[in-house]
N, C-alpha and C positions, 0 to 999 in steps of 0.2 A: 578244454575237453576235446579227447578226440572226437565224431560221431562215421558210421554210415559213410563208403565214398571218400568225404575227405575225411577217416579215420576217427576211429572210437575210445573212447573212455570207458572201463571195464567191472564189470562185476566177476570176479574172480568165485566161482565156488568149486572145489575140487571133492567131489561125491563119489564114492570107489568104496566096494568090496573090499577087506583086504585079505590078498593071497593066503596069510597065515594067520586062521583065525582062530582067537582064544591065545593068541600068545605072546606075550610080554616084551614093551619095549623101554628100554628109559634114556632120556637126556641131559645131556649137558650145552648151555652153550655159553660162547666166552665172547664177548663185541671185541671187532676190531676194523679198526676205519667203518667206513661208509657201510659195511652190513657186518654177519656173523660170520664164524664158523661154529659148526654143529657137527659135535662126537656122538653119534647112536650105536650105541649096543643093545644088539640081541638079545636076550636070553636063549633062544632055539640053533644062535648063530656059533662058528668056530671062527671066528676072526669079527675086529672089530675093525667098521668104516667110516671113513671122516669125510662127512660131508661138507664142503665150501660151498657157503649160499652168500658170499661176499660181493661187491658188487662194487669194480676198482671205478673210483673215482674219476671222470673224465670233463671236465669244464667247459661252460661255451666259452665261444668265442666273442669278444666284446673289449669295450675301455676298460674294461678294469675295474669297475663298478661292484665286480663278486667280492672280491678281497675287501672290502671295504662293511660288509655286512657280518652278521653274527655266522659262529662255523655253524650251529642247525642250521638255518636258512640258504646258508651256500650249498647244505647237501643236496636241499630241495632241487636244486636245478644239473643235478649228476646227470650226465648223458642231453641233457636239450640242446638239441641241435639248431637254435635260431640264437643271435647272437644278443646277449646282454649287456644291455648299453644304460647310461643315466635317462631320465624321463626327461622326455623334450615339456613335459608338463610340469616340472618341480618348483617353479616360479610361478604356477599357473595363478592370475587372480582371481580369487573367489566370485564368482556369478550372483548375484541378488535371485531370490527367488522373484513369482513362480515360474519352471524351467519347463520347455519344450525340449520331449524326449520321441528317438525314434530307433524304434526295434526292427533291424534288419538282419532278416534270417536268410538264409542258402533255399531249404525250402520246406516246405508242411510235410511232407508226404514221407513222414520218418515220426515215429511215434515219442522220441528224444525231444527233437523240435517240439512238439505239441506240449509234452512234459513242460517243459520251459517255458510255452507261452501260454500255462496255465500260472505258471507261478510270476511271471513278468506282470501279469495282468491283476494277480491277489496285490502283490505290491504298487503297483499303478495307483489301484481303489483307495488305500491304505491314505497314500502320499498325495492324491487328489484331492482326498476328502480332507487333510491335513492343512491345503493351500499350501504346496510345495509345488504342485505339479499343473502347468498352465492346458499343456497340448500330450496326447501321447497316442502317437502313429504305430502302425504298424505297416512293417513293408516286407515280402515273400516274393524273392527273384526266381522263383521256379529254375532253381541251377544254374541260371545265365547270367556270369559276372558283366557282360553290357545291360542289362537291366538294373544291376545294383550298384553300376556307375551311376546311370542316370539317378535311382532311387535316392543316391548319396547328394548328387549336386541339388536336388529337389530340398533335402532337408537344410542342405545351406542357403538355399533360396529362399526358405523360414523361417532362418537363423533358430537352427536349432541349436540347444546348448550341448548336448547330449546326444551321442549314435552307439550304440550297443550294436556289435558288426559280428555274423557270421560270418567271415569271408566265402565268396563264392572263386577267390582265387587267391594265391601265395602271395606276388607280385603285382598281376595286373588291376588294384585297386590303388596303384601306389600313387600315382598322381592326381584324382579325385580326393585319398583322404590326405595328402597335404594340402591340398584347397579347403579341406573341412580346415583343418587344423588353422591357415589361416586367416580363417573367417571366423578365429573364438569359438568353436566347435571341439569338444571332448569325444575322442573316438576310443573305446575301449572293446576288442576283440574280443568273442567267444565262442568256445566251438570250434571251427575251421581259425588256423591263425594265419596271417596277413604278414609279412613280411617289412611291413612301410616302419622308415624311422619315426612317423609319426600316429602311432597305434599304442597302446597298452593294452598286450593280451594279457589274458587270463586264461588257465591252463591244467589239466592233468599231464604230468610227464610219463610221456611215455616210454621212456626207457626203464626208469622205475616198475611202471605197470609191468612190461612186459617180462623184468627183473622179477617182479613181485609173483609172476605166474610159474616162473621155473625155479623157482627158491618152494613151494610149495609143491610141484611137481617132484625136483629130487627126494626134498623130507620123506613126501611118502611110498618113494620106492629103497627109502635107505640108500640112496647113493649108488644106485645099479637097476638098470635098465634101456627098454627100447622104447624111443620117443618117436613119434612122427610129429610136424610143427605143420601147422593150417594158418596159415598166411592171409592179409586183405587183401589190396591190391598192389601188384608190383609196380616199381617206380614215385608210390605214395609214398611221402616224409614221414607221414603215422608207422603207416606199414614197415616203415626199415626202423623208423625209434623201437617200436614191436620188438620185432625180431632181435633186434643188437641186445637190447634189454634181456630177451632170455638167452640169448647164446651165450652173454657176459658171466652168466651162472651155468650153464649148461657145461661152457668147457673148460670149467674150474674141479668138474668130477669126472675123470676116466671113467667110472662105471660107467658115464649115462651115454648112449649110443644113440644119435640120433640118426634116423633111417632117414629122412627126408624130408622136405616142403613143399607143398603145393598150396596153391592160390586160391581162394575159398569165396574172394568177393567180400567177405561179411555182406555176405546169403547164403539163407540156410539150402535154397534147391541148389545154390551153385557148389556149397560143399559138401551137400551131399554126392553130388554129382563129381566129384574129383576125389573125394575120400573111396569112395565106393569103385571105380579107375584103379585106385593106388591099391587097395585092397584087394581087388579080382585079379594085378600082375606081379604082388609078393606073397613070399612065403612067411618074412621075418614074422614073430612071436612082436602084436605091440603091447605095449608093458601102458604110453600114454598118451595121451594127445593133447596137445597144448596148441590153444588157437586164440586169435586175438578179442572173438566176440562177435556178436549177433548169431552164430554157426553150430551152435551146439544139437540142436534138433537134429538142424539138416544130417549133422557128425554122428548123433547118434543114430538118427532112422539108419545109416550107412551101414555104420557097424552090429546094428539089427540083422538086417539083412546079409551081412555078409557071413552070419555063423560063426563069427569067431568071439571066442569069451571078449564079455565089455570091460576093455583098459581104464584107467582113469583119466575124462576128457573134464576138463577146466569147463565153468559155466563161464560168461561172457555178459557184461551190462548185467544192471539189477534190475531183471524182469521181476514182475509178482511171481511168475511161475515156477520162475529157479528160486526162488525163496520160498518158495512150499514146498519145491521137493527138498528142499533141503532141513527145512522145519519137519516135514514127514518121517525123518531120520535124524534128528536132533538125539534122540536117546538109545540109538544104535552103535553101540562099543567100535562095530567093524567099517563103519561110514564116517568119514573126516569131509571137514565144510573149511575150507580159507580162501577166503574174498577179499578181492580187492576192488571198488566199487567206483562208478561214476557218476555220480547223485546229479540228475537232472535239474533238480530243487536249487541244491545248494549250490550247483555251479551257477545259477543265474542269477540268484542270489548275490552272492560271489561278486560276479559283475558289475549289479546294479551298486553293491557296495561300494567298489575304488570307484567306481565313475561319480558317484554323490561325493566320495570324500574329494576327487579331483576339481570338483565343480567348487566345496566349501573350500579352496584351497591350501589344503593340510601337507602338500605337498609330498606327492609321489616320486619316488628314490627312484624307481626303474621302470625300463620298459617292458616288463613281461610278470606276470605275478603267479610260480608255477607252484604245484604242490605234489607229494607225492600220495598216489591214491589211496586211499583209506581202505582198513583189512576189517574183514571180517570172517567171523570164526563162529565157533558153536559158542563161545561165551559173551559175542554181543549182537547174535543175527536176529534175536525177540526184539533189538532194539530196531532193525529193519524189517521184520514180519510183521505181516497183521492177520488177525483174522479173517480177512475177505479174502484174503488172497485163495487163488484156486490154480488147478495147473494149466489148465486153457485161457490163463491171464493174462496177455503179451504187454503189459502193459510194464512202461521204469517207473521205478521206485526213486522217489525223493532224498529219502534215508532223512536219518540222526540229524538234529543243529551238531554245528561243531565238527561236520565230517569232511569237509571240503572248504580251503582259504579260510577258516575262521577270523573274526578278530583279533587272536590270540597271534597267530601264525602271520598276517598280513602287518601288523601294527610297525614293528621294525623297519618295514620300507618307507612308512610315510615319518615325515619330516615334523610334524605336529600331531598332538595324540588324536587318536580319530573319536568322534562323537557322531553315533548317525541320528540325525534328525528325526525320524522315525525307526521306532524295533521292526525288522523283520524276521520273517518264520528262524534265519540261519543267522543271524548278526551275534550271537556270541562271544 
């Protein structure tokens, strides 16, 4: 997962008037490689536009590990920019229970986080009460990767079996978690990802994601329009996978004009605060706005303010409250809803999963376990709404079993079929 900082994993909802209402559009589309192309004609239109929402295939870097998996699963990792290598754990001997586990996050003060270690904690209880689970810590670096050194050497000082890692850094965790590693220590990344040859992340791609936001963007401008793009933070590896992912689609269609990007933080006062800049020194007509996430408020108190008709801005993470407004207009012909989601639930989930199957030694293929993030539309957002949800709700949503690394999707990297010793909420 991306989050926050060190970059986010996304709830895509794209909510818009559309310019020409009451009037007819219809579809074609034909798959080819790694995404579509899509023919939309008009009815009201005198020519017809071909939209490319294709998304060219680019590989990491790595042994060679890709070629060797099934072609769905090698598309999963299109654009990830960390390299794919064999798991230094594929040999790993299974662990005798019961297992001392320790959850180490980046920091609380991110409602993602908290998401996650409500659900870390429902599965703890679970695998406790089962006598699977001897010890289970928790540790919160308050953003400081020399604290979650130490955090780290502490849990090998307990011989932990098991560390579930926010990274609080790319790199500088790289020599602590080879000391886990060989102390018989299972380190599996989530969230911020870590760079060490000895880590298995777990992951939303986000070149996908960011793919996934301007493929939805073009459809519903029909392949013509003015984009502004709202960025996290520059120099952040989330932030450019972001970006590359929508420009991969973006400049596959002449029509689409993108006017510019600015820096948004993922925060909302801070893109309010640069949207609303960008807006009081142009004149261009924006047609959208395509932003990575958490920024949507900020984006639109902006464009409130600024008087100019509201574009179509992409929602960002699966807040409850973007999932009401978006429910609130479920049955509105002129308002289109396509999500693509970072399920705080099931990513950690997720986690806890390959890290148990690592421990029963079933044997993990690779070092990285990414997926592309999950859509959602007006025909499955009932299955991510609830009725509590309200608009003053800031709170992430979980989402669907089965929306993120299922069983289904994960099974092919491990070497023996995986059985989890206990069901949880996402194990599907």
């Amino acid at each position: 997962m991306f989050k926050k900082v060190i970059g986010l994993g996304l709830l895509l909802i794209l909510v818009f008037s559309l310019v020409a209402c009451g009037k007819t559009t219809t579809a074609t589309s034909t798959v080819t490689g790694t995404g579509s192309t899509v023919t939309v004609t008009s009815s009201n239109a005198s020519t017809t536009s071909a939209i490319n929402i294709s998304i060219p295939f680019n590989p990491p870097t790595g042994d060679g590990v890709l070629s060797t998996l099934p072609d769905n699963v090698q598309k999963l990792y299109n654009g990830w920019n960390f390299a794919l290598n064999k798991s230094p754990y594929e040999n790993w001997a299974a662990k005798p229970k019961p297992w001392t586990i320790y959850w180490c996050i980046l920091n609380l003060n991110d409602n993602w986080v908290n998401t996650s270690k409500k659900e870390i904690e429902s599965i703890m209880a679970k695998y406790q009460a089962a006598g699977y689970i001897k010890n289970f810590v928790e540790e919160n670096a308050n953003n400081d990767a020399g604290t979650q050194v130490q955090q780290i050497q502490t849990a090998i000082e307990q011989k932990a079996d098991l560390i579930l890692l926010d990274a609080a850094s790319t790199s500088g965790l790289n020599d602590v978690i080879k000391q886990a590693y060989d102390s018989g220590t299972v380190v599996i990344g989530f969230g911020a990802t870590a760079d060490s040859p000895y880590i298995i992340n777990t992951n939303n791609n986000g070149t996908l994601l960011g793919a996934n936001m301007a493929a939805g963007i073009v459809k519903a401008l029909n392949g013509k329009g003015n984009v502004l793009m709202v960025g996290g933070i520059a120099g952040v590896s989330a932030d450019q996978q972001y970006i590359n992912g929508g420009n991969s689609v973006f400049k596959q269609n002449p029509g689409i004009n993108i006017l510019g990007l600015v820096q948004g933080g993922w925060s909302p006062s801070t893109a309010k605060t640069v949207v609303t800049q960008w807006l009081a020194t142009h004149t261009q007509k924006v047609d959208a706005i395509w932003q990575e996430g958490a920024m949507y408020w900020g984006i639109y108190q902006a464009v409130q303010q600024s008087g100019i008709p509201m574009p179509i801005i992409d929602f960002a993470d699966p807040l409850a409250s973007e999932l009401e407004l978006a429910h609130e207009h479920i049955n509105d012909p002129n308002w289109v809803i396509l999500g693509s989601g970072n399920p705080a639930g099931a990513y950690t989930d997720a986690a806890f999963r390959i890290g148990i199957y690592t421990l029963l030694g079933y044997g993990t293929k690779v070092n990285a376990y990414i997926d592309n993030p999950p859509i959602i539309t007006k025909d499955n957002l009932n299955q991510w709404w609830d009725s509590s949800f309200t608009l003053d709700n800031m709170n992430y949503v979980n989402g669907p079993p089965n929306t993120f690394l299922s069983n289904t999707t994960i099974a092919p990297l491990f070497d023996k079929p995986i059985v989890l010793p206990v069901a949880t909420d996402y194990s599907n």
